[in-house]
C-alpha positions in Angstrom: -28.3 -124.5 -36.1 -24.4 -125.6 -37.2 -22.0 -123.5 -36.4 -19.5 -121.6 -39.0 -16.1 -121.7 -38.5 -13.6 -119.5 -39.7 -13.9 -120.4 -43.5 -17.4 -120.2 -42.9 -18.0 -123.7 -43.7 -20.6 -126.0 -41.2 -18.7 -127.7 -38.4 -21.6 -130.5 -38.3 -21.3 -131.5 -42.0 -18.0 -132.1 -42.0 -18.2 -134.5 -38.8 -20.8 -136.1 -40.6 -18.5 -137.0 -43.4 -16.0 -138.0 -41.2 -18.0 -140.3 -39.1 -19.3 -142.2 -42.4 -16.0 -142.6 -43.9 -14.9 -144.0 -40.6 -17.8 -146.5 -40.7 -17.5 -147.8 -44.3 -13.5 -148.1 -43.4 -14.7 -150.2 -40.3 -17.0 -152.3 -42.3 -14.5 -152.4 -44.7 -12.0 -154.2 -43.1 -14.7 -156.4 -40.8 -15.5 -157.9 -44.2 -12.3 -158.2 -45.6 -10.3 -159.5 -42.6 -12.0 -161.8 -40.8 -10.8 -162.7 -37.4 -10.8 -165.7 -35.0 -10.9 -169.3 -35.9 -14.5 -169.5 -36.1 -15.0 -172.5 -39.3 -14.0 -171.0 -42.7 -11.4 -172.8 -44.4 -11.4 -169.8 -47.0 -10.2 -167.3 -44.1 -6.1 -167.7 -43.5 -6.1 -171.1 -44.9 -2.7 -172.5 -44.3 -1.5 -174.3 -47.7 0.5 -177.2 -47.1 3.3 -178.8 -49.8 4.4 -182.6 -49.6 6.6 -183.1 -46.5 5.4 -180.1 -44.2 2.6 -180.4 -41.3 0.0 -178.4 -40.1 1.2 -177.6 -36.6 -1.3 -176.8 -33.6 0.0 -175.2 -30.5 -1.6 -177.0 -27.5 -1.7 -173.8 -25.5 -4.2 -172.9 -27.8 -6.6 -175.2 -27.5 -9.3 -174.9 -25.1 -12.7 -176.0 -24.0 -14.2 -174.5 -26.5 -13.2 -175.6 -30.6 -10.6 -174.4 -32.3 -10.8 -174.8 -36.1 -7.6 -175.0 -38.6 -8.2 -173.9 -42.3 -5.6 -175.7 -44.2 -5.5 -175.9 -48.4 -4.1 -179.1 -49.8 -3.3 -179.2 -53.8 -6.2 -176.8 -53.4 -8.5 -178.4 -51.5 -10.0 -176.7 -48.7 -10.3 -178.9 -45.4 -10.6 -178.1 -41.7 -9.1 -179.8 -38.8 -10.8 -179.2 -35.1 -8.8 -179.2 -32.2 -10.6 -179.2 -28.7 -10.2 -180.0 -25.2 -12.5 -182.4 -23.3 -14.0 -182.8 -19.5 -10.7 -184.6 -18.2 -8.0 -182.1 -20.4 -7.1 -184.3 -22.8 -6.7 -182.8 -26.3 -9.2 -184.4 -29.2 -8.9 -183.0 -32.8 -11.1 -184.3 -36.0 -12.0 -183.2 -39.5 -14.1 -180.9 -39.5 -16.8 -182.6 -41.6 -19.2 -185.2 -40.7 -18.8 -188.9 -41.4 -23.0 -189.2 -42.3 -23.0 -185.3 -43.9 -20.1 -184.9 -45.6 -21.4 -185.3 -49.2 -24.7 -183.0 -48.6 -21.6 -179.8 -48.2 -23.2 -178.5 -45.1 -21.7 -181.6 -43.0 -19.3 -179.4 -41.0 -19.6 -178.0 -37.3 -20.0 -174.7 -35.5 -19.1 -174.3 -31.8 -21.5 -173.8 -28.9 -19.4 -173.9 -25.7 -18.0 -177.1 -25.4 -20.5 -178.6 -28.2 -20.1 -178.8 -31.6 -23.2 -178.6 -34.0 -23.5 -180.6 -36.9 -24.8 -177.5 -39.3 -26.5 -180.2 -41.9 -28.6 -182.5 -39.3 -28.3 -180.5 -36.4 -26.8 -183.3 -34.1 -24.9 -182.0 -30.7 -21.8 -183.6 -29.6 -19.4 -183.2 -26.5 -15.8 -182.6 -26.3 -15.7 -186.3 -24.7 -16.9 -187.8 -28.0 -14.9 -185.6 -30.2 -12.4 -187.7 -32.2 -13.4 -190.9 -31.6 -13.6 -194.1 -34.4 -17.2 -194.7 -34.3 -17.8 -196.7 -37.9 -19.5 -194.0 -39.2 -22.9 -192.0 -38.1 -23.3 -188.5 -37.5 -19.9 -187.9 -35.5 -16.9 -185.7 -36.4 -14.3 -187.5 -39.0 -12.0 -188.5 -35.9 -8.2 -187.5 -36.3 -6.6 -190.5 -34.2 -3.7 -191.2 -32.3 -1.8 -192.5 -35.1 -2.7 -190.1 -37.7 -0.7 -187.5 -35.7 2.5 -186.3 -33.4 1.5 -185.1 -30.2 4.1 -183.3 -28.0 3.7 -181.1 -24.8 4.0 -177.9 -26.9 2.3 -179.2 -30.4 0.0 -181.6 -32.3 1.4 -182.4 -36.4 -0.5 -183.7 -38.4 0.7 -184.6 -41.8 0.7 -183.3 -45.3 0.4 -187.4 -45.9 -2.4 -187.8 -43.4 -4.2 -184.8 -44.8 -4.0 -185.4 -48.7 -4.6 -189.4 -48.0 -8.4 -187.2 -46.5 -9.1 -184.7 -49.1 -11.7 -186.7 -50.5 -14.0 -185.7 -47.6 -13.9 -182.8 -48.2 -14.9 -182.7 -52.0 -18.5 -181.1 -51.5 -17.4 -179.3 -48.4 -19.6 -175.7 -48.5 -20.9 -176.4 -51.7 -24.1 -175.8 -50.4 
């Protein structure tokens, strides 16, 4: 039985209320504010103008992907960022060069694999980012397509606009 306090209203009750307001708040702001760079190019996309770059901190890259949302004369991309077995750091579109027209042509990270999420394909750090001709890899991001310094990668509103088109169908499915 709930005890009364001093108004002579049930303690239990009101801790019930509380603890579902404190839920839906929780849920609330799960859903709204998504955290960690996990593959959505809707969640903190970066917009770019002519003239700026999107800038990675190499500290920040680890073994495991990292993915940067950015929004070009609104459209949404994704550039991948990773490091591989010797250290060295790799980046790529995040789309597919086979997949990228189906939409779903994009990756998710599984340790230091990415997934292709249309065919299911694996791939390695080690083959991140490089020029393959086409297949099932990761569009690479190369050596010349960016400025690489101890402290940052830049990559190019240029570079990036000059990609959009890969992107076109990207999550449309």
């Amino acid at each position: 039985m709930a005890k009364e306090n001093a108004n002579g209203t049930k303690k239990s009750g009101v801790l019930w209320i509380v603890a579902a307001a404190v839920v839906v708040v929780v849920a609330v702001i799960v859903t709204v504010f998504p955290k960690g760079k996990a593959g959505s190019a809707t969640n903190g996309a970066e917009t770019l103008s002519a003239g700026e770059n999107l800038v990675i901190q190499t500290a920040d890259v680890t073994e495991t992907a990292s993915f940067y949302p950015v929004n070009i004369d609104g459209t949404e991309m994704e550039v991948l960022a990773i490091r591989d077995s010797e250290g060295k750091i790799r980046t790529a579109f995040n789309t597919c060069q086979s997949c990228y027209t189906s939409g779903n042509g994009r990756y998710a990270a599984e340790g230091n694999e990415l997934i292709c999420q249309n065919c299911g394909f694996h791939f390695s750090a080690d083959e991140v980012g490089i020029e393959t001709g086409g297949g099932c890899n990761p569009w690479p991001i190369t050596e010349g397509d960016k400025i690489v310094t101890e402290d940052t990668i830049e990559i190019s509103y240029e570079f990036l606009a000059a990609s959009k088109n890969i992107f076109a169908n990207w999550g449309s499915h």
